[in-house]
N, C-alpha and C positions, 0 to 999 in steps of 0.2 A: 662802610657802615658809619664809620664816624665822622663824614663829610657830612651821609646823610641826616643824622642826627643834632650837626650844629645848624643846619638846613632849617630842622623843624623850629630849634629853638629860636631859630632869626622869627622865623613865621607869626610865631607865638607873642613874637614882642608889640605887635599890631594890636595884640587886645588889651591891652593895658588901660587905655583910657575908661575902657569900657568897665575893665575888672575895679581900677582908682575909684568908677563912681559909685561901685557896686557896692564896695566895702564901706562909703563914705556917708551913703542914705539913710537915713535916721527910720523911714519908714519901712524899712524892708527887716529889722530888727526891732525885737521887745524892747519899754522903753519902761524905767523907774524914775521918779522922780524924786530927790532929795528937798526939803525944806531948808531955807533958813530961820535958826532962831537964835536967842538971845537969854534965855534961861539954862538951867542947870542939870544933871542928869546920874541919878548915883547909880553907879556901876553894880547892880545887887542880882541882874536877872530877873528882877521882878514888873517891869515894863508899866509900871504905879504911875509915872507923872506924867501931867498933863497937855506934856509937848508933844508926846507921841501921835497924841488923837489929828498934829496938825499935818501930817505928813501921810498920802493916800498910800494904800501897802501895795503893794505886789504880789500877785495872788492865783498867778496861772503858772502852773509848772507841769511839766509829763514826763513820762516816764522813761527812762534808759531803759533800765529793766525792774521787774520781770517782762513785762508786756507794750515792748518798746512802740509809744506813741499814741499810748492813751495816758488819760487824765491822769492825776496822781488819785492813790486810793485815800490818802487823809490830805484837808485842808492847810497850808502854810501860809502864814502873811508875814509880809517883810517889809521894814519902814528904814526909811533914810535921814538922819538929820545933819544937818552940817553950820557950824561956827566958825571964828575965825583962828580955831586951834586944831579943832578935831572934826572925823567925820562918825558919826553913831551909828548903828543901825542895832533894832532893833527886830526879832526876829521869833514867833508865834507857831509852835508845830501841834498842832493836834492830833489827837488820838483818840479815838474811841473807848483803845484799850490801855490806858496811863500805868496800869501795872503791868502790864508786860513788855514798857519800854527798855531796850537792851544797855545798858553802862556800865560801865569801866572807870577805875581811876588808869590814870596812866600819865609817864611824866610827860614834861614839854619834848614833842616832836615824833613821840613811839604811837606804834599802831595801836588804835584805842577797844579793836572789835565789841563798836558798838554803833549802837543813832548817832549819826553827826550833822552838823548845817556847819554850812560852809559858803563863804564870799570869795571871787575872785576879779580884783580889780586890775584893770590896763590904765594905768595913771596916762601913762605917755599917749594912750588912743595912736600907741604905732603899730596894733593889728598885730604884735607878734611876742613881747613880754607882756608878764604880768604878776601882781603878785598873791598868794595865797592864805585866808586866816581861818581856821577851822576848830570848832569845838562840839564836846561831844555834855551829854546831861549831865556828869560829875563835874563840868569848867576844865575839863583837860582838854589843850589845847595844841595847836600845830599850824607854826605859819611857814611858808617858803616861796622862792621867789621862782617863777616860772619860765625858762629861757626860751629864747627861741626856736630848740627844736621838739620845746613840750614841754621836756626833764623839768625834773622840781628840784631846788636845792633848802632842803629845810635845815641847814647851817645858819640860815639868815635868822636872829634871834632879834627881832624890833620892841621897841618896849613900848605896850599898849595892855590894854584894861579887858577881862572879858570875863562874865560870869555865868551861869546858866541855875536852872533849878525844874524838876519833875513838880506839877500841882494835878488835879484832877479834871482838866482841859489836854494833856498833855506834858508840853516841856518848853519852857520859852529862854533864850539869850541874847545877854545884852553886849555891846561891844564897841570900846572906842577907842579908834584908830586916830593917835596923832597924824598929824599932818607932816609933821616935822620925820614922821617915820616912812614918807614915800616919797618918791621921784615919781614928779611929774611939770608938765612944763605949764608956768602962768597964763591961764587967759582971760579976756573979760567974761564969755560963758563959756568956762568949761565943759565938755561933754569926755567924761571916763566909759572904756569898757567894761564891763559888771557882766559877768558869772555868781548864778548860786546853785545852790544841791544840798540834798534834804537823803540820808537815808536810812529806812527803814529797816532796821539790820535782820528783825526776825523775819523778816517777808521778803528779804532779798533785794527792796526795793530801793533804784535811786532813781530820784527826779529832778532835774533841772527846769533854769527858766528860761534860757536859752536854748532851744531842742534843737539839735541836728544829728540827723539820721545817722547809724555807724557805718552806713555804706560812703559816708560823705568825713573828707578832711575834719578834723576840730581843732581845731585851737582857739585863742586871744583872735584870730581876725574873724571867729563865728560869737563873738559875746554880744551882748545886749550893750541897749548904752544907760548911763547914768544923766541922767541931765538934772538942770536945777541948782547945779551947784555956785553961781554966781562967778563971781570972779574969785577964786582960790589964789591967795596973797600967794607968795614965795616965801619961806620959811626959813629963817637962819638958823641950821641946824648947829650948835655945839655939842660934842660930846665928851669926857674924861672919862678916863678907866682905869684908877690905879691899881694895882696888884700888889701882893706881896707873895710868896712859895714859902716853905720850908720841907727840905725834904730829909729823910734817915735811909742809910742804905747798911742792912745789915747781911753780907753777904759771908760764902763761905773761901776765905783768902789763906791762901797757905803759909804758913809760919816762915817768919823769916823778911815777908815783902815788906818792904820801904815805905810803901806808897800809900798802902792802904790795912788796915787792921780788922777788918770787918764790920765794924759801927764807927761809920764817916757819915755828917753831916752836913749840909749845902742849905742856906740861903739866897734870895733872891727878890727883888725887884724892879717893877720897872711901870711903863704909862704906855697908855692908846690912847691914842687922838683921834675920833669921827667928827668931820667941819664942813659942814654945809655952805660951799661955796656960792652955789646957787640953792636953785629947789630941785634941779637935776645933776648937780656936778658935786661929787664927794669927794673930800680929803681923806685918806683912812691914813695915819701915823701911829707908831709903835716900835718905842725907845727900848731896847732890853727884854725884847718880847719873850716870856715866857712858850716853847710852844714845844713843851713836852706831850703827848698824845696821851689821851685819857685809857682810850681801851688797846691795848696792846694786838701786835699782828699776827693772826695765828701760826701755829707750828708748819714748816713744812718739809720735807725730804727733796733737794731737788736734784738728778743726776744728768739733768741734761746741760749743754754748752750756754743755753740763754737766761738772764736775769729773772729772778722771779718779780712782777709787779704787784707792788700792795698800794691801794688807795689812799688819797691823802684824807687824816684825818683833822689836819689843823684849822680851826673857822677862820684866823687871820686869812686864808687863801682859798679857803671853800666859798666863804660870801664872796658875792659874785664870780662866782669863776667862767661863768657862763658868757662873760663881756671878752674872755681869753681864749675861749674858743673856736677856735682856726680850721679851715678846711672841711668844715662837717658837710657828707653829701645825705641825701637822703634816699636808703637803699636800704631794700629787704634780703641782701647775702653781697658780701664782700671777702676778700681775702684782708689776710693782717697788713698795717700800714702805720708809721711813727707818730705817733703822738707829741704834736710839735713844742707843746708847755706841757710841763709835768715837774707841778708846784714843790713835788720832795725832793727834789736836786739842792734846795734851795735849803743850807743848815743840814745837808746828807752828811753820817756817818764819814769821817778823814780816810782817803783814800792811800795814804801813804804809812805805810808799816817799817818801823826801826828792825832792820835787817843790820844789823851792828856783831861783827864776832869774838863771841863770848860777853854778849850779853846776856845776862841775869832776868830778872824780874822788870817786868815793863809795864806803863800807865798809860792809856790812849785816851783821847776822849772820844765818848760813844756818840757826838753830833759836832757838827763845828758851829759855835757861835755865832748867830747872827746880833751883830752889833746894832740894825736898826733897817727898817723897811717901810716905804710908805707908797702907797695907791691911790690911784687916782680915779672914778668911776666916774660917768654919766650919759646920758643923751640929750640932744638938745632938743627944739623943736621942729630947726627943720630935719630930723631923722638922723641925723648922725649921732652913732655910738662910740663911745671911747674908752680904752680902757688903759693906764699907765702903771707899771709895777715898778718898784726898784729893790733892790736889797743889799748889803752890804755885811760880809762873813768876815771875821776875823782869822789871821792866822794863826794857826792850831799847831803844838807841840806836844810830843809825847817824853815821857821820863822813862830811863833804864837805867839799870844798874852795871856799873862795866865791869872787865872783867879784876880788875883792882879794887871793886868794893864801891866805887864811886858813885854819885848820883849824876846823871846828865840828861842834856835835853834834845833832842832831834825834832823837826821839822816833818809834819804829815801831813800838814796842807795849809795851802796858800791863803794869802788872804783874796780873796773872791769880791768881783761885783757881779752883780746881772740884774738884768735889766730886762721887760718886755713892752712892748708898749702896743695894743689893739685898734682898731679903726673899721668903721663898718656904715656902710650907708645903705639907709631903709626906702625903698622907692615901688611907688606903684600898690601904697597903702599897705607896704609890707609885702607885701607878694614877690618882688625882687629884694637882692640885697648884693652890693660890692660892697667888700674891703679887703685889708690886709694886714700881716702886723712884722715886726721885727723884734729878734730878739739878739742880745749880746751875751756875751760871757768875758770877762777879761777878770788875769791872773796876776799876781805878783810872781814872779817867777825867777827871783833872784837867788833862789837855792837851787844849787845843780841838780840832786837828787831827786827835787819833784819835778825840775824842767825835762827830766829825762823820762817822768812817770803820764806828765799831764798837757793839757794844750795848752799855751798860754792863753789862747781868746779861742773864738766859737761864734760863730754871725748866721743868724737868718735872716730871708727875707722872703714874706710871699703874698702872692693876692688869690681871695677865693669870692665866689658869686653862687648866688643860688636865682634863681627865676622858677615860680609854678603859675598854673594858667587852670581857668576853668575849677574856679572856687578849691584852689590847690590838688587837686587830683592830680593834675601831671607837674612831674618837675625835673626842668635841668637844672646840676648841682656840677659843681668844679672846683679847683684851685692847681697852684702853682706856685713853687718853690724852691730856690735858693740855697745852699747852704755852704759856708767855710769855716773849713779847721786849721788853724794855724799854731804849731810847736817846734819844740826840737827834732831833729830826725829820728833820736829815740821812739819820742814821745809820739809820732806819727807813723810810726812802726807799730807800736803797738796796738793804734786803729786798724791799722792793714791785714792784721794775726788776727785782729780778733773776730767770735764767733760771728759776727756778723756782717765776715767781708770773707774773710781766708783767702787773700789775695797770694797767701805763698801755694795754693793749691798747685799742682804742677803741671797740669791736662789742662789750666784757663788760659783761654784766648782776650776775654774780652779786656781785663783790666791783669796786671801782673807788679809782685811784690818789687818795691822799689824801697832800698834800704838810704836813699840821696832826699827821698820826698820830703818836705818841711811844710805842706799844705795839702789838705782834700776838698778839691769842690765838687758838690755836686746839685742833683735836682733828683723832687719828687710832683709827680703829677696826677690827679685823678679825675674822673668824670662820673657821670652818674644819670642815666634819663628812667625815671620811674613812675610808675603812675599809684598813687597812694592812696584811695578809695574809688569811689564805686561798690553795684550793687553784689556782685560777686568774686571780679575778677583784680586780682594788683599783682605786680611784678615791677621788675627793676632788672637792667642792663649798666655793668660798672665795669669799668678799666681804671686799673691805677700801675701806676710805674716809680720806681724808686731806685736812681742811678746807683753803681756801686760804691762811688764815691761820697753818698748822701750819708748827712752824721749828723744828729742832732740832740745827742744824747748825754751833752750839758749841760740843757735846761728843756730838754722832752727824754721821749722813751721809744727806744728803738731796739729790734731784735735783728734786722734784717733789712740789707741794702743788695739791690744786683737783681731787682725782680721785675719783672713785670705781670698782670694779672687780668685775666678776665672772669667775672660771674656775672651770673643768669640766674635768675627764678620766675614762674609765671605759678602764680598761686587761684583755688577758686575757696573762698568761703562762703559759707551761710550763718547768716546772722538774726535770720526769723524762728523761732522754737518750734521745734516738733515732739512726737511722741516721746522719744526717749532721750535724744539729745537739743539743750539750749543753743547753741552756739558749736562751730566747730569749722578747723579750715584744712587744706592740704597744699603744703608750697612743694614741686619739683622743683631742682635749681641742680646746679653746676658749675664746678670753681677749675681755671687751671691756671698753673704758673707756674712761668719758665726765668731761668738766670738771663742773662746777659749773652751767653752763649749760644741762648736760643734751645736748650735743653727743657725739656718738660718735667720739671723737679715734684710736681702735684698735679691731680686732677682727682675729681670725686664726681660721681654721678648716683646725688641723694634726691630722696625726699620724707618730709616730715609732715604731720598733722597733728596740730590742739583742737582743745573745745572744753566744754560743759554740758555734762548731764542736765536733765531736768530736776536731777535732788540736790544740785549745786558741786559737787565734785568734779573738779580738773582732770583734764590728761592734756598728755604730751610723749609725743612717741617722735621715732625718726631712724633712717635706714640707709648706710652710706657705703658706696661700691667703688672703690680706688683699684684701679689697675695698676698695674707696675710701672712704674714712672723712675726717671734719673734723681739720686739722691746726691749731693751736693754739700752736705752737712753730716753724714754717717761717720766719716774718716779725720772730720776735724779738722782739715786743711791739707788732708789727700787728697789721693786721687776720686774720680767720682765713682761710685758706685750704685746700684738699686736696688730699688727696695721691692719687697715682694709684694705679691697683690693682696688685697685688706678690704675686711668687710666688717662691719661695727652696727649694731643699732642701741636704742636708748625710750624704756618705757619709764615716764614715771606717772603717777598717781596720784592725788591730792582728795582728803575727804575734805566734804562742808565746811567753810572757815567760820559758820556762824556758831558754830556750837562750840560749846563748851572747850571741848577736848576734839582735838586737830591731830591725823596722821598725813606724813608725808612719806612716801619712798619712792627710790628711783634706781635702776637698775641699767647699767653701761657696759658692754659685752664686746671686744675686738677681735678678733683673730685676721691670721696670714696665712698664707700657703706654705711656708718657712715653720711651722709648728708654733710660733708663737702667740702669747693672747694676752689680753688684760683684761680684767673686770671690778668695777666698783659696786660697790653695794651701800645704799645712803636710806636711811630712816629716821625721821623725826618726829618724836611726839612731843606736841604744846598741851599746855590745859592748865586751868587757872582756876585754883582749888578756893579763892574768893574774888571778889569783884578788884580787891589792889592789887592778885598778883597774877604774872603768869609764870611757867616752866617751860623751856624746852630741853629735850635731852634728844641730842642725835647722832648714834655709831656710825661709823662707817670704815669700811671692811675694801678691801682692794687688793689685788691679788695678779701682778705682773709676773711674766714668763718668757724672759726677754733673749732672745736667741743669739742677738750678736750687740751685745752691751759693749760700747767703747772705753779701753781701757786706759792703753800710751801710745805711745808712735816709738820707735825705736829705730835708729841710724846704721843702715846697713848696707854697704855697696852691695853684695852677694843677693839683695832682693831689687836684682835690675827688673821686674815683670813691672812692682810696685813704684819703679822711681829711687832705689835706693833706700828708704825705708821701708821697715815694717812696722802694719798700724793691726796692733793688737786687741781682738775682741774675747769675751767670755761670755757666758751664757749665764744670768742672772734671776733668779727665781729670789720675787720680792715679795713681803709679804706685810700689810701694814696698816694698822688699826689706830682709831680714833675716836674721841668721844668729846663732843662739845656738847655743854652745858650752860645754858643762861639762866638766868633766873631774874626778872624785872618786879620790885616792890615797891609801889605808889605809895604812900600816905599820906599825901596829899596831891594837887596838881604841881607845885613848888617844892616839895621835896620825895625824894627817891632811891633805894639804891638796887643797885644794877652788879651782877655778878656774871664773872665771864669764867668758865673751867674747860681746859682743852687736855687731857693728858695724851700722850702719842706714844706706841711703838712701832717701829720697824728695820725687820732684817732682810739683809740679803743675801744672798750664796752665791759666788762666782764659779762655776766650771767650765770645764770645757775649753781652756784656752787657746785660740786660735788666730790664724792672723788672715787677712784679707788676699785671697791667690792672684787676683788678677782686676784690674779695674771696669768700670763699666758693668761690672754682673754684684752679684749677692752670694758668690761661693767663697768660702775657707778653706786653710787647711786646717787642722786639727792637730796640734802636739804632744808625741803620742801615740796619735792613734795613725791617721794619715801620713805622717813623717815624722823625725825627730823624736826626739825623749823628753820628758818633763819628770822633775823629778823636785816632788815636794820637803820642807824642810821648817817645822816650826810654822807652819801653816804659806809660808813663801813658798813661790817655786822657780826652780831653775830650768833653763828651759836651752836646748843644744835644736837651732832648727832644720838642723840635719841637711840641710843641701850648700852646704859650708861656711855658710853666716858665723858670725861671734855668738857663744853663748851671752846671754844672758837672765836676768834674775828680774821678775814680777810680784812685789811685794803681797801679802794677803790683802785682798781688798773685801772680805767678807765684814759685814757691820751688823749692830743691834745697838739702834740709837732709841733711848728713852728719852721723853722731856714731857715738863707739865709748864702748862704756861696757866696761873689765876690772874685774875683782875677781879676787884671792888672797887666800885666806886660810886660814893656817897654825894648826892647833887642837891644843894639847898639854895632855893632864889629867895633870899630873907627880905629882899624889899627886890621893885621893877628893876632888872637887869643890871642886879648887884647879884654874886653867886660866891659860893663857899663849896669849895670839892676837898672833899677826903678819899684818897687814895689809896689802896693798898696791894700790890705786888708782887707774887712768887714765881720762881722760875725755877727748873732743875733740870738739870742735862746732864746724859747717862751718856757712856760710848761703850761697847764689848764687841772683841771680832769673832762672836761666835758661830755669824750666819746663819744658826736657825732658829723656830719663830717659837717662843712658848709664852703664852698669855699669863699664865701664873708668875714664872718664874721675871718676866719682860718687865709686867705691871710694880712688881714688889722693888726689881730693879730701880724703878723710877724714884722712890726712896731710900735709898740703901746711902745717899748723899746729901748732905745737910744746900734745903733751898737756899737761895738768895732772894733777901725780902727786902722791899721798897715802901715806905710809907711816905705820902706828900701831902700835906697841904697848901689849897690856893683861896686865896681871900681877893676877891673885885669888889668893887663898889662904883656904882655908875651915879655919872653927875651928868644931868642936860640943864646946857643952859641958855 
């Protein structure tokens, strides 16, 4: 299969001249043309001067939906101007009906549920980025930059002019785009990509000017062209960004500590630097960069062996992240696979903890210091993209107190560099693309205690390619991968143990714990042939593979090495509207993966279907049938075991987003043959009791019933069936509630505040404890009851396992974890991309081992403890020059 498939794509590479001139033809795509002029243009929405009348509009657009490919039901004209600073355009919506135009305040980059027009320009004309500027009839507005595989990043915050205003015609917006705020490459006549859309929120309706069918690929290489533009200078962009913070941290600190009194105050500053080396090559520098996260990461419980991932929120590394991304295939179901950059490594939390005895009270810092980082962006003209990062952490110290009363300081992390650097060549108008990128990690490592904790370096290296054919409907996607860890033998021990190697397992053939290793190399591979439109039918065939020895998890995110993987889907939608439903698809597909061993650790044989009513309401359902398969991961670095057979489906339900007030719920249902089950329960109601604000509040309710929860391993010749340990499980009934709250208030398009409330409970109950009878299956024995005596004590039990083993003792592991996590935060842009944010804070974390679940008594719990509250101030102010 996979011979025959590099087969096709050799084939495929034949039409390329053909596809080059396709994408290249001026006439086979709508065409706007911009003016130039030499007059002046006040930014008011009001479309009054006389420069406008010189530039012909553009004035055929059709419809997405409702009634995908006819005319638009109201009029839109849109004009272009262009000087030797900015590009204008100017843009005309009519309406019959001016009062029942739908708007919103909303701040910069939030969903506005209302009318919007929107521009989206491909500066480079490389058929695959592009970027986005969007405003709605209040002037709120949303730009972001378009990557290559579609995704939008609206982190990109450009500093440009845009107004709009409702008259009795409609609704008209004005808008000008510095030049100096886009990448693109100089020529005598330029010709840009251009995308617009126009929609009509009470009628459902959006209309472009660029139409292509939904049965057919979209992106930047289906847009219209711009022409007209003359020769567009190259632009020397400078930017400064000074800063200043102040923050108050009034927490709740136990009497006695050294370190900290509970009202500690922190100052801070520092500078960014954006320099426009060309008109496509950016410098981003940033000395002392402040890059504490605005909205804080929600609560969560996790009792499993793997990492929980949270998003990066920091803009330094969100703009352009998309120039960083590596290895993307394009596939409608894959298996999980490492994330090769993963920007929060970078100033993560100190890995090393003062383990000192008879220490006291102790001081860690909650990030380590980035001392300074600077990026490099651009592409050229002939297609090449690039992307360079660097950054440089300081090393980090924690304070305790010894056992003499003393103040002292330990070492929790190194001082760090890393480094990545992207590379990517666009060919065939976009339609192909090779590159590759590498990345490093290197440590100072001259304290024993972290050498023994950490690696001292960390090296990627890989190359990926994408090729589609036949106006992108088919595509082969791939890469290929590299990776070494290089530390002390501690320190590479500790790779080997961890969850996502368990190389001390004692049943593994393929790779086996080596306590002498001082290095891991490995590789990860994937492929991908899918066909991504058409009138009905899409699907995708994908293998990926991930050596056991693959690590990348110094500057990406990785769960799991030792796998290899195949999925399948062949999906049929309809995208023509009928009676009762808009829209609606059905994908069958199928995942398996097996270790290294050649064991089959997963397989599932699902299928799911979305769509849309004709009254604008979602669904989404799906129904997934896993047979018993070898578990590899249950024992934690036992032997292997399995898992039982498992069936889960998932409805959820979405009303009309046009209206007022929005319900969401969804409903997630598992069970096993073993008696166990899960189910969550999720509801959200939004509704915006005026035009600036909206609410959402949404519970959620989950309900685990976990038959063999992993507890310890326990060292015992007497359990020779096991390998000499025993790996001890209990039966776990969880139960755990949540309630998140937003609340977003415009008062202007420039100023806003935004409120985040999450409070959480949950308990568990452990019984049953038992330990694993034999490998390869899913039976226990039971303590107790099947063998042995258990004999509880202060909520611990001791436990004699009766077939001559050493007693020993399993501490209570039953919990009731309370926490509220708040965030405010106050955003005022007081001039173009200068900002002022006020902060504020709370957190509180509850622990009781009471295991069972009571809402009254759980919730009141969550205050029974004085929070810890956070107030910051940050002041920017932007200079271009």
């Amino acid at each position: 299969m996979l011979a025959a498939t590099l087969l096709l794509a050799g084939v495929t590479l034949q039409l390329q001249d053909a596809d080059s001139r396709a994408a290249s033809d001026h006439s086979t795509v709508p065409t706007v043309r911009a003016e130039r002029f030499a007059g002046s243009i006040s930014i008011d929405g009001r479309l009054d001067e006389a420069d406008w009348a010189l530039a012909t509009p553009a004035v055929s657009f059709t419809q997405l939906d409702p009634n995908e490919g006819e005319s638009a039901s109201e009029r839109t004209e849109v004009r272009f101007l262009i000087n030797g600073n900015a590009l204008f355009v100017g843009a005309r919506m009519y309406d019959r009906d001016p009062g029942a135009i739908k708007t919103t305040l909303a701040r910069r980059d939030a969903s506005a549920d209302s009318d919007l027009f929107e521009i989206l320009l491909d500066p480079y004309h490389d058929h695959l980025t592009g970027v986005q500027f969007r405003i709605n009839p209040s002037g709120s507005i949303r730009e972001a930059v378009i990557g290559s595989g579609g995704n939008d990043d609206p982190s990109w915050d450009p500093v440009w002019e845009a107004a709009a205003r409702v008259d009795s015609l409609g609704w008209t917006a004005e808008m000008r785009i510095p030049l100096s705020q886009l990448r693109y490459n100089p020529a005598e006549d330029a010709v840009w990509g251009i995308q617009m859309g126009r929609s009509i929120y009470r009628k459902g309706e959006v209309v472009v000017f660029s139409f292509v069918p939904k049965t057919e690929s979209f992106g930047a290489n289906r847009y219209g062209h711009l022409v007209g533009l003359g020769r567009v200078e190259p632009q020397r962009q400078v930017e400064v960004m000074p800063y200043t913070s102040a923050r108050a941290e009034y927490t709740d600190v136990p009497s006695g500590n050294p370190f900290r009194d509970g009202n500690d105050y922190f100052g801070n500053a520092g500078v960014d630097l954006k320099y426009g080396i060309t008109s496509d090559v950016t410098l981003d520098v940033t000395v002392n960069p402040d890059f504490g996260q605005v909205e804080v990461d929600p609560a969560v419980v996790n009792l499993t062996a793997f990492e929980t991932f949270f998003p990066e929120k920091r803009p330094f590394f969100i703009e352009g992240a998309d120039l960083f991304r590596f290895g993307g295939i394009r596939t409608f179901n894959s298996s999980g696979f490492p994330r090769f950059f993963f920007s929060r490594r970078i100033g993560r939390r100190p890995q090393g903890r003062i383990d000192v005895p008879g220490a006291g009270f102790t001081d860690v810092p909650d990030q380590s210091t980035i001392l300074g980082a600077a990026k490099l962006t651009g592409r050229t003209s002939s297609g090449w993209s690039i992307g360079i990062l660097e950054s440089v952490t300081a090393e980090e110290h924690g304070r305790y107190l010894d056992s003499t009363n003393v103040v002292r300081r330990a070492p929790v992390e190194p001082a760090s560099n890393r480094a990545v650097a992207r590379i990517r060549k666009d060919l065939r108008a976009g339609n192909s693309t090779i590159g590759g990128m590498v990345s490093t990690v290197n440590r100072d490592m001259s304290d024993e205690s972290l050498a023994a904790l950490l690696p001292s370096s960390a090296y990627f290296g890989g190359v990926d390619f994408t090729h589609a054919w036949g106006n992108r409907e088919f595509s082969f996607d791939g890469m290929f991968a590299l990776s070494r860890v290089s530390g002390t033998a501690d320190a590479i021990s500790r790779l080997q143990r961890s969850s996502a190697r368990y190389f001390q397992r004692p049943d593994q053939e393929s790779a086996r714990f080596d306590a002498t290793k001082t290095a891991l190399d490995g590789h990860a591979w994937q492929i991908s042939l899918a066909k991504n439109s058409g009138k009905n039918f899409l699907g995708s065939l994908t293998f990926q593979d991930v050596s056991p020895e693959f690590e990348v998890n110094e500057l990406g995110f990785q769960t799991r090495a030792g796998t290899r993987a195949l999925s399948w889907t062949y999906g049929y939608r309809q995208t023509r509207p009928a009676k009762v439903i808009r829209n609606w698809s059905v994908y069958p597909f199928t995942n398996h993966v097996w270790n290294y061993d050649g064991d089959l650790t997963f397989q599932t044989y699902s299928v799911l279907g979305f769509g849309r009513f004709t009254n604008f309401w979602r669904f989404f359902w799906r129904f997934d049938y896993q047979p018993s398969s070898t578990d590899d991961r249950l024992t934690r670095g036992g032997p292997l075991a399995r898992t039982p057979r498992r069936q889960d489906f998932v409805v959820e339900l979405e009303t009309d987003s046009r209206k007022t007030t929005q319900v969401e719920g969804s409903v997630f249902y598992r069970w096993d043959d073993a008696g166990g089950s899960f189910g969550s329960y999720d509801l959200e109601l939004s509704f915006r009791p005026t035009t600036a604000a909206r609410i959402s509040i949404g519970p959620n309710l989950s309900l685990n019933e976990n038959v063999a929860q992993y507890i310890t391993t326990i060292a015992d010749p007497a359990a020779a069936k096991t390998f000499g340990s025993r790996y001890i499980f209990g039966r776990l009934d969880q139960t755990e509630l949540s309630l998140v709250t937003r609340v977003d208030w415009t008062f202007t398009p420039n100023l806003s505040l935004q409120l985040f409330l999450q409070p959480l409970i949950s308990s568990g109950n452990f019984s049953g404890l038992k330990e694993l009878a034999e490998p390869h299956t899913f039976d226990f024995v039971e303590y107790g009851r099947d063998r042995g005596t258990l004999t509880e004590s202060n909520g611990d039990a001791i436990i004699d396992p009766g077939d001559g083993g050493t007693p020993f003792e399993i501490a209570n592991r039953d919990f009731n974890i309370r926490s509220l996590r708040a965030n405010a935060v106050l955003r005022w842009e007081y001039r173009p991309g200068s900002t002022l944010f006020v902060i504020w804070q709370q957190s509180r974390e509850g622990f009781e081992p009471f295991g069972d679940f009571s809402v009254g008594r759980d919730f009141r719990g969550i205050f029974d403890s004085r929070g810890d509250n956070i107030l910051a101030v940050k002041l920017s102010y932007w200079l271009g020059i």
